[in-house]
PQR file with spaces between the fields and no chain letter, atoms N, CA, C, O and H, PARSE charges and radii, in Angstrom:
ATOM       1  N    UNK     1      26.275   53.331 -330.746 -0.4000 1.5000
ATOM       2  CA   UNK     1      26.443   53.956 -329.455 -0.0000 2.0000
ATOM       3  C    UNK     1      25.483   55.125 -329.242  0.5500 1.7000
ATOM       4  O    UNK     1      25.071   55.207 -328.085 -0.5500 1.4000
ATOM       5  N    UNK     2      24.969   56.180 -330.217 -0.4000 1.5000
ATOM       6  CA   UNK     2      23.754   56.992 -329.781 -0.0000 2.0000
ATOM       7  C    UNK     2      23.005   56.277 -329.684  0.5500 1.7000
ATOM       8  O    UNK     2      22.213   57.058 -329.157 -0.5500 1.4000
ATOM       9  H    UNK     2      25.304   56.113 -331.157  0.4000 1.0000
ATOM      10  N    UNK     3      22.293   55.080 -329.735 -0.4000 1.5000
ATOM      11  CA   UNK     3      21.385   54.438 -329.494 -0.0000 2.0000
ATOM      12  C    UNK     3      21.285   54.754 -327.914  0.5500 1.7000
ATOM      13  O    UNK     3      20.464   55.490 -327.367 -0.5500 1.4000
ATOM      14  H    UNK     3      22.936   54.446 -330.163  0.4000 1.0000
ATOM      15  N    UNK     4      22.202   54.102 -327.389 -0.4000 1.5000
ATOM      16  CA   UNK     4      22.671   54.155 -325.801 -0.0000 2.0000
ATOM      17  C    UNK     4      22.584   55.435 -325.438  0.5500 1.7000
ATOM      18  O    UNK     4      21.909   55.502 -324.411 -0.5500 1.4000
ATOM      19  H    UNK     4      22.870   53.504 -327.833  0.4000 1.0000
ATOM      20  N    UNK     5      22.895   56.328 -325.743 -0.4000 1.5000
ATOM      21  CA   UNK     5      23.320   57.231 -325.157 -0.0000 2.0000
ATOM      22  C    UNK     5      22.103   58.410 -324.668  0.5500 1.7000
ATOM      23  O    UNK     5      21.815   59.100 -323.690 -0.5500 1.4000
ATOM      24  H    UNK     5      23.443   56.274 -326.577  0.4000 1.0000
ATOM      25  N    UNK     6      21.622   58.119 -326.062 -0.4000 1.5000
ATOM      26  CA   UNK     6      19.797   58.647 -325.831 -0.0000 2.0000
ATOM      27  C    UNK     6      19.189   57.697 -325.016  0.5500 1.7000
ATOM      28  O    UNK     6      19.148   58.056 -323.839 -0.5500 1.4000
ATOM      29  H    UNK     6      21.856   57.558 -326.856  0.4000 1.0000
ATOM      30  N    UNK     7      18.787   56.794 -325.204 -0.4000 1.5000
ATOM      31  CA   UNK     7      18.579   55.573 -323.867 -0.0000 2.0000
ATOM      32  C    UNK     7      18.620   55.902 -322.184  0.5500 1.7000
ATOM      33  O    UNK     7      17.725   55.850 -321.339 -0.5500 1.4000
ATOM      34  H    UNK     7      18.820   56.502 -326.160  0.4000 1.0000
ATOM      35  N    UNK     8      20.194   56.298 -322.078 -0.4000 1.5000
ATOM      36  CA   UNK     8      20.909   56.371 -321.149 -0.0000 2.0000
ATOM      37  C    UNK     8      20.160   57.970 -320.378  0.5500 1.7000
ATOM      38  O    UNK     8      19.846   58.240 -319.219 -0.5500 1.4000
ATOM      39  H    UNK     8      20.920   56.340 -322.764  0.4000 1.0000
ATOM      40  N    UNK     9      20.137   58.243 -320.826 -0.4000 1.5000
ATOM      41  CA   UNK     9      20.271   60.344 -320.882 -0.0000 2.0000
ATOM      42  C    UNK     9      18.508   59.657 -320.783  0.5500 1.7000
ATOM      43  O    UNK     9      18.712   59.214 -319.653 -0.5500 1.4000
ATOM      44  H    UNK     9      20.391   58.025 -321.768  0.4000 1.0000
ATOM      45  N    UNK    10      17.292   59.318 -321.008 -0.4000 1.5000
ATOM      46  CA   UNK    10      15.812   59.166 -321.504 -0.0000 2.0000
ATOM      47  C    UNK    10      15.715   59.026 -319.726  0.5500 1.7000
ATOM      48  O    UNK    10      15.179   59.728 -318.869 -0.5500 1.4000
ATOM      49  H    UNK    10      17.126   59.678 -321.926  0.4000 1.0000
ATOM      50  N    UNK    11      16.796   57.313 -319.659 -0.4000 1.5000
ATOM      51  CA   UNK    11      16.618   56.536 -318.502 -0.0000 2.0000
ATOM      52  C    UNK    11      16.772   57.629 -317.057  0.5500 1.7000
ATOM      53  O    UNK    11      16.206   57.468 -315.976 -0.5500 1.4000
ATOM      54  H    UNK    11      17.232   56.742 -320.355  0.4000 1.0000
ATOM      55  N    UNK    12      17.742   58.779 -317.454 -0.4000 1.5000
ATOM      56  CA   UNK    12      18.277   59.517 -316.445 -0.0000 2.0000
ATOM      57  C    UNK    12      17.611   60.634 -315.941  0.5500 1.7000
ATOM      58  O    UNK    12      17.869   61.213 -314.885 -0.5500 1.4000
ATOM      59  H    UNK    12      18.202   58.909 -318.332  0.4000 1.0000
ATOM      60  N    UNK    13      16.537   60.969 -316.940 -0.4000 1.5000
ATOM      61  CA   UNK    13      15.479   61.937 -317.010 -0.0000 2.0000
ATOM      62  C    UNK    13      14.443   61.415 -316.137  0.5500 1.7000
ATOM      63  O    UNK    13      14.008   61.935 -315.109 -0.5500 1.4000
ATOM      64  H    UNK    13      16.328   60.499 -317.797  0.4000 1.0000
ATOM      65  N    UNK    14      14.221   60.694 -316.495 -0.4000 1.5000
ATOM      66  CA   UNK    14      12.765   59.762 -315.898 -0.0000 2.0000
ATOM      67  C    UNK    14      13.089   58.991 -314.677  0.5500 1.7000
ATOM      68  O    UNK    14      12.193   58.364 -314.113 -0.5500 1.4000
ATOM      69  H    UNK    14      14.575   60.271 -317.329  0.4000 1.0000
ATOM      70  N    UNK    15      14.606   58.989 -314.114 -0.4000 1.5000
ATOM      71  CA   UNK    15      14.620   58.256 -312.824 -0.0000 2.0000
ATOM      72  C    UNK    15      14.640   59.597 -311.961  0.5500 1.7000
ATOM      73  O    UNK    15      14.075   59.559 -310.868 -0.5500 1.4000
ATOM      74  H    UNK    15      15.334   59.498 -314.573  0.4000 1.0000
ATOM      75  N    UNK    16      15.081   60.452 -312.259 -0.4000 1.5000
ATOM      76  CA   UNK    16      14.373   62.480 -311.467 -0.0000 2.0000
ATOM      77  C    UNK    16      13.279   62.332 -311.469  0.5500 1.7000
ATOM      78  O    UNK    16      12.774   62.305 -310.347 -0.5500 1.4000
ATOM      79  H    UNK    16      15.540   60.483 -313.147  0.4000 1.0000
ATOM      80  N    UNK    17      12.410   62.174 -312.572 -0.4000 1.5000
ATOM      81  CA   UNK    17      10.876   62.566 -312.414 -0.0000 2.0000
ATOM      82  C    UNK    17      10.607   61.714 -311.372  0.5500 1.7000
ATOM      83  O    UNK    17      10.194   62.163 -310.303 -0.5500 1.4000
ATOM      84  H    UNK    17      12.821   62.196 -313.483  0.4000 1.0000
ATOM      85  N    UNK    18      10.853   60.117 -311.611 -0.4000 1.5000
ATOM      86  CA   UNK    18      10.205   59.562 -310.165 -0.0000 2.0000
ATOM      87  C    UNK    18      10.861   59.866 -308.973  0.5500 1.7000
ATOM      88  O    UNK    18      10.320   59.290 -308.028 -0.5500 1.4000
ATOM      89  H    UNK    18      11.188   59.752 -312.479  0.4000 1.0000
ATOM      90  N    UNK    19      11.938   60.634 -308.612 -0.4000 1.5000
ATOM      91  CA   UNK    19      12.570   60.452 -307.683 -0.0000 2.0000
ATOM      92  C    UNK    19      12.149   61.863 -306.983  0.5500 1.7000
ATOM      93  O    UNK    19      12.276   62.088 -305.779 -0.5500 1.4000
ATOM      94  H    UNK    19      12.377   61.101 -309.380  0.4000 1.0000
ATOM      95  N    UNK    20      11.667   62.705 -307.874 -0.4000 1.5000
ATOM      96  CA   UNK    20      10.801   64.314 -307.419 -0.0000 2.0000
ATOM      97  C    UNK    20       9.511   63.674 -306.442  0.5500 1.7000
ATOM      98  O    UNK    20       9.342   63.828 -305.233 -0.5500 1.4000
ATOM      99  H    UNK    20      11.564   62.523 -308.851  0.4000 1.0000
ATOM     100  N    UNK    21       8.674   62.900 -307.434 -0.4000 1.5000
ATOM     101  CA   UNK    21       7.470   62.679 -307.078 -0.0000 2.0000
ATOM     102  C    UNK    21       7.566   61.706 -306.001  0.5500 1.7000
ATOM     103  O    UNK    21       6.746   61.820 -305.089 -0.5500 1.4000
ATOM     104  H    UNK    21       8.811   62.775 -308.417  0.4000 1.0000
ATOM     105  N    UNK    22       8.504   60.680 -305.943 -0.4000 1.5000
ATOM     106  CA   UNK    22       9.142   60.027 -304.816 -0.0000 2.0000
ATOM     107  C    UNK    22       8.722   60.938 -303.278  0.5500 1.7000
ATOM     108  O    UNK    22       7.844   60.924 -302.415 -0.5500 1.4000
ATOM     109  H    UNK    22       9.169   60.588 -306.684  0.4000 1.0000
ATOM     110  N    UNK    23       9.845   61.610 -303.581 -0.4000 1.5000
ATOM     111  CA   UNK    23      10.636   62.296 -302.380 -0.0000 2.0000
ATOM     112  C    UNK    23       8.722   62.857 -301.890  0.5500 1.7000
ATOM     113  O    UNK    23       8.109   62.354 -300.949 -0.5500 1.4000
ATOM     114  H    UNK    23      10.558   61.622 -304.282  0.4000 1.0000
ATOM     115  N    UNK    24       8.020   64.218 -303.036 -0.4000 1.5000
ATOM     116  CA   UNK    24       6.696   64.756 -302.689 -0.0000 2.0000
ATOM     117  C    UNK    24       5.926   63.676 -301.511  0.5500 1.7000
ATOM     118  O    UNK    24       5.794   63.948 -300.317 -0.5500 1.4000
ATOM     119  H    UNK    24       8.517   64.627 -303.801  0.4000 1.0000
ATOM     120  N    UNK    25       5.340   62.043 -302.373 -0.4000 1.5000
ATOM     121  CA   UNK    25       5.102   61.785 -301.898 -0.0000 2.0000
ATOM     122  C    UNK    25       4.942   61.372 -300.543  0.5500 1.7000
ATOM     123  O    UNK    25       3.943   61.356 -299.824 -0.5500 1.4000
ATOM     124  H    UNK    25       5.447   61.822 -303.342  0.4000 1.0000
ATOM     125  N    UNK    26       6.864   60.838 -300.214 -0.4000 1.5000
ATOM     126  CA   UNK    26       7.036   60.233 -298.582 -0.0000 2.0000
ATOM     127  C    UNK    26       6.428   62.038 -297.765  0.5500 1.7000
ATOM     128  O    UNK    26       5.575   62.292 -296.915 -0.5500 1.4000
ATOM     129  H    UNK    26       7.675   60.852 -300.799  0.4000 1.0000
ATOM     130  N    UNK    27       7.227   62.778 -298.435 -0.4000 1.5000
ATOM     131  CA   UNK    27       6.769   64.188 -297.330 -0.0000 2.0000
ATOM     132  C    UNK    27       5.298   64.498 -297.133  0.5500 1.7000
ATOM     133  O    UNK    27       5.116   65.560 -296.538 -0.5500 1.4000
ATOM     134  H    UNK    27       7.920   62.572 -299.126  0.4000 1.0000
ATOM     135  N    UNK    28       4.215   63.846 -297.478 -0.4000 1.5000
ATOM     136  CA   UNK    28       2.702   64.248 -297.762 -0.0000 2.0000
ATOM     137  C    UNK    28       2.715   65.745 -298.442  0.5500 1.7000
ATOM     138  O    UNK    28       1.833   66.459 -297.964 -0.5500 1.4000
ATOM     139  H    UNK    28       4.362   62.983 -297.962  0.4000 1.0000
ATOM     140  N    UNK    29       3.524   66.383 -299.456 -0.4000 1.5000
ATOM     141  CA   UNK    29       3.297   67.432 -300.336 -0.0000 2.0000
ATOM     142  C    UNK    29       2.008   66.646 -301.121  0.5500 1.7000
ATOM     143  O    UNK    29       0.876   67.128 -301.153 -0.5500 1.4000
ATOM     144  H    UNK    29       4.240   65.803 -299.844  0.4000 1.0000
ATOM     145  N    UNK    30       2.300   65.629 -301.613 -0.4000 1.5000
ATOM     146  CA   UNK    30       1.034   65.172 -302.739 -0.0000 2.0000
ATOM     147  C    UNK    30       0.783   63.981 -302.308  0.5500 1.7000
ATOM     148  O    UNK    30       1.446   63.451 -301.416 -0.5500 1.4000
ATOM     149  H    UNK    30       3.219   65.238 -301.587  0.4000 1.0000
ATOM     150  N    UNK    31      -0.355   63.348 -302.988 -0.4000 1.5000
ATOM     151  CA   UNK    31      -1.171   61.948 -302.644 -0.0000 2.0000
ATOM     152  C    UNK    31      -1.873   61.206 -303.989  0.5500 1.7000
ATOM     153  O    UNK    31      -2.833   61.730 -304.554 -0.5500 1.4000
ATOM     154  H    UNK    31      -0.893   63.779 -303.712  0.4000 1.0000
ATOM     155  N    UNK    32      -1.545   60.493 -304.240 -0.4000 1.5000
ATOM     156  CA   UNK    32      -2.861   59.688 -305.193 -0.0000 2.0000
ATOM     157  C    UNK    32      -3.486   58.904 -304.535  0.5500 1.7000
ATOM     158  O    UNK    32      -3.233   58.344 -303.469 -0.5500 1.4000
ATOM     159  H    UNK    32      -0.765   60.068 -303.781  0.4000 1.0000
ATOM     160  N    UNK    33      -4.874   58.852 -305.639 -0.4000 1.5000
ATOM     161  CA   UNK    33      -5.665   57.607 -304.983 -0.0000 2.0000
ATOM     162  C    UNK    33      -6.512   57.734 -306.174  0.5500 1.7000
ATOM     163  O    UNK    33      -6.311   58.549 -307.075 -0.5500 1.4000
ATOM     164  H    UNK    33      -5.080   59.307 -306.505  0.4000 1.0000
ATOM     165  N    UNK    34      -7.697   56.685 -306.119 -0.4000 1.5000
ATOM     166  CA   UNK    34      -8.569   56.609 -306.714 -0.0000 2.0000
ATOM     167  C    UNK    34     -10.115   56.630 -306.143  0.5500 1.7000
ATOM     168  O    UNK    34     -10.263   56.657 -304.922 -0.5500 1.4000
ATOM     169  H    UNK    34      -7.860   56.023 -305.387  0.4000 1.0000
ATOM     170  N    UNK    35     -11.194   56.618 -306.948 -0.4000 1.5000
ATOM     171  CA   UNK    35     -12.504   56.337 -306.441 -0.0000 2.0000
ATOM     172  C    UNK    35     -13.160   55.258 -307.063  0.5500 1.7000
ATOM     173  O    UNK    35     -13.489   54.906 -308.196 -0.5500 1.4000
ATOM     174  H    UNK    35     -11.074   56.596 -307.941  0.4000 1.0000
ATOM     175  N    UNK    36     -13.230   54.835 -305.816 -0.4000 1.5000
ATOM     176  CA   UNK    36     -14.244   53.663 -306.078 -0.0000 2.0000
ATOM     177  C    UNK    36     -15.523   53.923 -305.395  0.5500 1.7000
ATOM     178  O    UNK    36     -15.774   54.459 -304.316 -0.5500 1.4000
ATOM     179  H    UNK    36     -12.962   55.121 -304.896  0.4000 1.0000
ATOM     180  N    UNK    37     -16.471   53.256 -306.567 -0.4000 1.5000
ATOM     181  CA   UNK    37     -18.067   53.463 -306.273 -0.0000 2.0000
ATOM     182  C    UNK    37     -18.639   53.221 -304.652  0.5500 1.7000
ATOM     183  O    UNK    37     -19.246   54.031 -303.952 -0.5500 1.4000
ATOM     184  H    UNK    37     -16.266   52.821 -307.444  0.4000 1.0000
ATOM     185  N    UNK    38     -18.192   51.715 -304.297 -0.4000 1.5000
ATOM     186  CA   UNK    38     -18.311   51.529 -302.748 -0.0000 2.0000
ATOM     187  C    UNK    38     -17.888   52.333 -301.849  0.5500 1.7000
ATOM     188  O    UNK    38     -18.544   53.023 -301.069 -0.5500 1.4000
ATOM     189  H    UNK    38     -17.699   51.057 -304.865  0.4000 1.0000
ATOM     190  N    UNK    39     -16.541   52.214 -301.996 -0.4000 1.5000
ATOM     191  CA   UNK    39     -15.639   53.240 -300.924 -0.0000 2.0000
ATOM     192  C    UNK    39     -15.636   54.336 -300.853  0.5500 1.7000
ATOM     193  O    UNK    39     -15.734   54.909 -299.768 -0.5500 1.4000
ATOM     194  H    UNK    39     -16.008   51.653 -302.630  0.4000 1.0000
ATOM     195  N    UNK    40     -15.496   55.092 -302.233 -0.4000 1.5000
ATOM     196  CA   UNK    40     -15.355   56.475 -302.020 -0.0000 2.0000
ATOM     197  C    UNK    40     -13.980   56.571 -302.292  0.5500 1.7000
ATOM     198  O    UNK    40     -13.631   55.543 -302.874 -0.5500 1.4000
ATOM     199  H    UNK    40     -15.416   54.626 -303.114  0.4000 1.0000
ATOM     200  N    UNK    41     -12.834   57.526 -302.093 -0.4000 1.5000
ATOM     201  CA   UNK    41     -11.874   58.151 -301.945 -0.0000 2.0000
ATOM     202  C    UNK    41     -11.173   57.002 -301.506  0.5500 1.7000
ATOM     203  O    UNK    41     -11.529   56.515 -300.433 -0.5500 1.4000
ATOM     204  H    UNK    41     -13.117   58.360 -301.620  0.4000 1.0000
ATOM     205  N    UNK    42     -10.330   56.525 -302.076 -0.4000 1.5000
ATOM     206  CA   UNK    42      -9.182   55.376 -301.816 -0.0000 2.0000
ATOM     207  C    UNK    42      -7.718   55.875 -301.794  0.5500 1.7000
ATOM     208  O    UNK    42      -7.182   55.481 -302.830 -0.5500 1.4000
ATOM     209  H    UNK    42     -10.041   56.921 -302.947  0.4000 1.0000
ATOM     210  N    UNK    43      -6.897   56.549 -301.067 -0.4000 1.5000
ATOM     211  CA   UNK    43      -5.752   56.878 -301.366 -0.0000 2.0000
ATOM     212  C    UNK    43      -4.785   55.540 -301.515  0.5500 1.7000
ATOM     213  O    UNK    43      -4.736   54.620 -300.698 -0.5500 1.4000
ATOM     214  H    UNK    43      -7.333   56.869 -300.226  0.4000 1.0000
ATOM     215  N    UNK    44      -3.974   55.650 -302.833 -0.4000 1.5000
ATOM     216  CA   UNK    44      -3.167   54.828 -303.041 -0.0000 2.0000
ATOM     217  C    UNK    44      -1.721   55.038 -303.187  0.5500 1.7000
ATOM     218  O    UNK    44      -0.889   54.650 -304.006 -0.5500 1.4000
ATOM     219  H    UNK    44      -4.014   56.398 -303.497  0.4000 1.0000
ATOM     220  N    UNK    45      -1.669   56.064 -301.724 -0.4000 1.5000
ATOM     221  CA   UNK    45      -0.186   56.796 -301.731 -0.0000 2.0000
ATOM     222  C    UNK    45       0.908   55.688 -301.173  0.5500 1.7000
ATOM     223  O    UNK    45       2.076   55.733 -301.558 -0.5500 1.4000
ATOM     224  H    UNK    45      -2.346   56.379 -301.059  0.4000 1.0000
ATOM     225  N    UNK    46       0.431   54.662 -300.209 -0.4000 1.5000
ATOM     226  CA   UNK    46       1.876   53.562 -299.970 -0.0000 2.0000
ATOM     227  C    UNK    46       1.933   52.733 -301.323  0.5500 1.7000
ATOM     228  O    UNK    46       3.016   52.447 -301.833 -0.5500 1.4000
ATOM     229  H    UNK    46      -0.518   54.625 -299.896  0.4000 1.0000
ATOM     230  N    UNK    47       0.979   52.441 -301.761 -0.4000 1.5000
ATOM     231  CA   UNK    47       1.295   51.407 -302.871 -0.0000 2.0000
ATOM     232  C    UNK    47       2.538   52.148 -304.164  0.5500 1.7000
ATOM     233  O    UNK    47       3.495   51.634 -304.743 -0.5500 1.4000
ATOM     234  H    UNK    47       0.099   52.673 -301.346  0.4000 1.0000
ATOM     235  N    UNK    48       1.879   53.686 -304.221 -0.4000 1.5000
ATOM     236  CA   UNK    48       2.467   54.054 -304.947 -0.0000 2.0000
ATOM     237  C    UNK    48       3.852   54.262 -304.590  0.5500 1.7000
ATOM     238  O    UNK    48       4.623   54.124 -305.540 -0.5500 1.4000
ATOM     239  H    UNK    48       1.102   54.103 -303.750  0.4000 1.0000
ATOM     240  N    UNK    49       4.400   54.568 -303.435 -0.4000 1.5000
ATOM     241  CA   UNK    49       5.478   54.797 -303.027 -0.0000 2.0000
ATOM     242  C    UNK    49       6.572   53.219 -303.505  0.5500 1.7000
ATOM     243  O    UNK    49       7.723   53.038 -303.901 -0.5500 1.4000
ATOM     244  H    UNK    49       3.774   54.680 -302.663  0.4000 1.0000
ATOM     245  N    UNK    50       5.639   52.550 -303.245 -0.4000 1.5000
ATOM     246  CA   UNK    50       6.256   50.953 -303.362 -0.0000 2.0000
ATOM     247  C    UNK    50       7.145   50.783 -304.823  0.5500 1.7000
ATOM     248  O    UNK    50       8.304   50.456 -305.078 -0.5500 1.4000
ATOM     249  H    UNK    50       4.704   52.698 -302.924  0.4000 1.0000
ATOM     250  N    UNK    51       5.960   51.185 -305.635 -0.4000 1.5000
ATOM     251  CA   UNK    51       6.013   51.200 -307.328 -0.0000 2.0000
ATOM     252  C    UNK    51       7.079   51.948 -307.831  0.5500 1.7000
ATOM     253  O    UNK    51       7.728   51.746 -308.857 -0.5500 1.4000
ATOM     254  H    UNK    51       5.018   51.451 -305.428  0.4000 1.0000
ATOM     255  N    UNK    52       7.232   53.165 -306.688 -0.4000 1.5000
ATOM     256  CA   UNK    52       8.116   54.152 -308.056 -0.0000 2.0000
ATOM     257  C    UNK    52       9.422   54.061 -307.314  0.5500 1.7000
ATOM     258  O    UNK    52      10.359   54.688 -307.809 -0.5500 1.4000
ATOM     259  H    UNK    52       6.704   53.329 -305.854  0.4000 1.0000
ATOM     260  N    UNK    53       9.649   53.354 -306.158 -0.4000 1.5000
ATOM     261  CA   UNK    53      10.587   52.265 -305.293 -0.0000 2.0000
ATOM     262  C    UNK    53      11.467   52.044 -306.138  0.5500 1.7000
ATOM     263  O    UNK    53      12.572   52.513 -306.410 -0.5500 1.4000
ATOM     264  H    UNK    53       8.888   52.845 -305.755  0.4000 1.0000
ATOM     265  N    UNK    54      10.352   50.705 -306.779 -0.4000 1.5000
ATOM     266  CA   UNK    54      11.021   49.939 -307.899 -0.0000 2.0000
ATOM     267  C    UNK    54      10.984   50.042 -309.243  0.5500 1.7000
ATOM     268  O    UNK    54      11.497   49.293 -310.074 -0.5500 1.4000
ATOM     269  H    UNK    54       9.454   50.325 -306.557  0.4000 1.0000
ATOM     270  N    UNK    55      10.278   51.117 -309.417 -0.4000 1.5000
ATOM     271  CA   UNK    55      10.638   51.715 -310.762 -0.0000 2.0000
ATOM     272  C    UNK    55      12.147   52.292 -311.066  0.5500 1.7000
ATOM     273  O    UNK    55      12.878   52.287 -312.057 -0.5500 1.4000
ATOM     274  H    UNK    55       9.861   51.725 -308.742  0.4000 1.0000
ATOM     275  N    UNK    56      12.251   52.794 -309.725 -0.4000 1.5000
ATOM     276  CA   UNK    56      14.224   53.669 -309.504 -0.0000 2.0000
ATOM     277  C    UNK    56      14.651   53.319 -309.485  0.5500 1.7000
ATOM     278  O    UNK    56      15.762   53.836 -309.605 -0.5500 1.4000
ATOM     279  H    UNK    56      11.658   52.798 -308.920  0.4000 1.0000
ATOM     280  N    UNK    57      14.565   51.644 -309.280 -0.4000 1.5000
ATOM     281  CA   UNK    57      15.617   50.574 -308.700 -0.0000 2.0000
ATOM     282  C    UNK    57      15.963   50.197 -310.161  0.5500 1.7000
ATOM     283  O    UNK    57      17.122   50.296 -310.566 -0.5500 1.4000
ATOM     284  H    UNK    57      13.663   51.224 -309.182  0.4000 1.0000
ATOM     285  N    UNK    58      14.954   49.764 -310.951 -0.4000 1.5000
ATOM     286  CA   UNK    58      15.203   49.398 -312.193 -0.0000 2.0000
ATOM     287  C    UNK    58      15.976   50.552 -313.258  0.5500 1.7000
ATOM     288  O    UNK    58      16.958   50.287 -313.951 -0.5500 1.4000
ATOM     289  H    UNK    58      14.013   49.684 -310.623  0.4000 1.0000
ATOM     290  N    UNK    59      15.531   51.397 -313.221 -0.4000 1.5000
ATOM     291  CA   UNK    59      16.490   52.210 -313.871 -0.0000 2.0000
ATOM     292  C    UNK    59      17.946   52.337 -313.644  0.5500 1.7000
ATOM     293  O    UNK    59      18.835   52.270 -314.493 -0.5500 1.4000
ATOM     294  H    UNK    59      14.733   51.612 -312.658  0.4000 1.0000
ATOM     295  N    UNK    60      18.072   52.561 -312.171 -0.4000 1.5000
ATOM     296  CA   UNK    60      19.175   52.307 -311.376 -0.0000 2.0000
ATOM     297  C    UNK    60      19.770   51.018 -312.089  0.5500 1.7000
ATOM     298  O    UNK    60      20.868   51.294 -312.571 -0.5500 1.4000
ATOM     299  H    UNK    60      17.350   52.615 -311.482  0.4000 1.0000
ATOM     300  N    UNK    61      19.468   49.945 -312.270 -0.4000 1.5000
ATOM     301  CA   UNK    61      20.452   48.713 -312.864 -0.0000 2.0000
ATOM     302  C    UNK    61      20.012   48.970 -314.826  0.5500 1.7000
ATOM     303  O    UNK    61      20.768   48.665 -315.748 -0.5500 1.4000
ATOM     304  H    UNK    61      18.575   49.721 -311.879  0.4000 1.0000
ATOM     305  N    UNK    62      19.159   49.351 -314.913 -0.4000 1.5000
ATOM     306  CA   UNK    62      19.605   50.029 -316.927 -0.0000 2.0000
ATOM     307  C    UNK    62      20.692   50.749 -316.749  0.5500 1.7000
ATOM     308  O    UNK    62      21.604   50.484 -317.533 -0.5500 1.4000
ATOM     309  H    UNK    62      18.544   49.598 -314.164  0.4000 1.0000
ATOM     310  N    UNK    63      20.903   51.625 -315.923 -0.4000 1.5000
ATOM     311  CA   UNK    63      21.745   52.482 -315.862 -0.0000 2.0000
ATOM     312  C    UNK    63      23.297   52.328 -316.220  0.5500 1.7000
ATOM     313  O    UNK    63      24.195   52.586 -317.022 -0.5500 1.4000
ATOM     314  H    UNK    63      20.163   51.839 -315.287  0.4000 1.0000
ATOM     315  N    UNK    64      22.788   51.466 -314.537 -0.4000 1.5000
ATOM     316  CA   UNK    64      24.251   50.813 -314.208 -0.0000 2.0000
ATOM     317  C    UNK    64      25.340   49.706 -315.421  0.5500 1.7000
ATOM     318  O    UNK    64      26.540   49.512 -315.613 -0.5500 1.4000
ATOM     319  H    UNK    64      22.059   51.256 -313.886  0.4000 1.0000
ATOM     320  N    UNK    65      23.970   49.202 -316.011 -0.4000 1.5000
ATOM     321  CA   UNK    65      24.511   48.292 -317.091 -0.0000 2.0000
ATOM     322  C    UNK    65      24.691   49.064 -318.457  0.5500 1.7000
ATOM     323  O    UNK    65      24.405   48.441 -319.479 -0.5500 1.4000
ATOM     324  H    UNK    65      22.995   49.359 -315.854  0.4000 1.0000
ATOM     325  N    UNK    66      25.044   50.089 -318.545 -0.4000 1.5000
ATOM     326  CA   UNK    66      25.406   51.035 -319.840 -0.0000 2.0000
ATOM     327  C    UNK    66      25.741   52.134 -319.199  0.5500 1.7000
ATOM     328  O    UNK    66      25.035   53.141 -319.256 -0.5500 1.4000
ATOM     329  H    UNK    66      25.276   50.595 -317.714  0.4000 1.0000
ATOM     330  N    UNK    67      27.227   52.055 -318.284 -0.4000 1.5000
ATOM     331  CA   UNK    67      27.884   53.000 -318.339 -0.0000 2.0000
ATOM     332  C    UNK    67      28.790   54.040 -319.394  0.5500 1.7000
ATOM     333  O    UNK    67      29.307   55.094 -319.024 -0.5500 1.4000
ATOM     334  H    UNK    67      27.800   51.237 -318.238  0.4000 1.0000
ATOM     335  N    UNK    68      28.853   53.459 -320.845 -0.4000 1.5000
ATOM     336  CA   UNK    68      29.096   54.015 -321.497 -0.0000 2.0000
ATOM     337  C    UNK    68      28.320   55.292 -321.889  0.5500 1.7000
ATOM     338  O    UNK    68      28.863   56.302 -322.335 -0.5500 1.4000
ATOM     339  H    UNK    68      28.433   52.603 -321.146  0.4000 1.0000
ATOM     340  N    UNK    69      26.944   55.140 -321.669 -0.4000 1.5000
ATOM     341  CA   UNK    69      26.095   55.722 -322.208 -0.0000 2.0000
ATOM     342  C    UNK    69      25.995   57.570 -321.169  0.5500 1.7000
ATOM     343  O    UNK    69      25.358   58.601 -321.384 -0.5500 1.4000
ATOM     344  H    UNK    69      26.502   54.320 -321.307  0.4000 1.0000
ATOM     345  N    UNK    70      27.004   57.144 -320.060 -0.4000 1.5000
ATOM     346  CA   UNK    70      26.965   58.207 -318.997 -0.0000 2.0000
ATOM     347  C    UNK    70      27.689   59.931 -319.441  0.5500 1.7000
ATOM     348  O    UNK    70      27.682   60.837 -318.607 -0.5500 1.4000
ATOM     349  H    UNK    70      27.521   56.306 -319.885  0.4000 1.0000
């Protein structure tokens, strides 16, 4: 059961971090992107929004499936 529980508590840490940088992002506080040689300056702020979406979502069901670990 500490297996879980550290798991649980890791999973619960890291669904805040995305859910900080989440929230930054939709408000335009921050932006990523990348550069590419052609383009130049590529912001890849919807994609990212998409990603850490479903990064929360997934934690959200680790979560959910080791309520012991709460």
């Amino acid at each position: 059961m500490a297996f879980i529980d550290k798991a649980v508590t890791r999973w619960n840490e890291e669904r805040q971090r995305k859910k900080g940088l989440l929230e930054w992002m939709k408000s335009g506080k921050v932006k990523f992107g990348t550069w590419s040689p052609g383009a130049g300056s590529v912001d890849t702020t919807p994609a990212d929004i998409e990603r850490y979406t479903r990064k929360i979502a997934e934690l959200d069901a680790l979560i959910a499936r080791h309520p012991e670990g709460k």
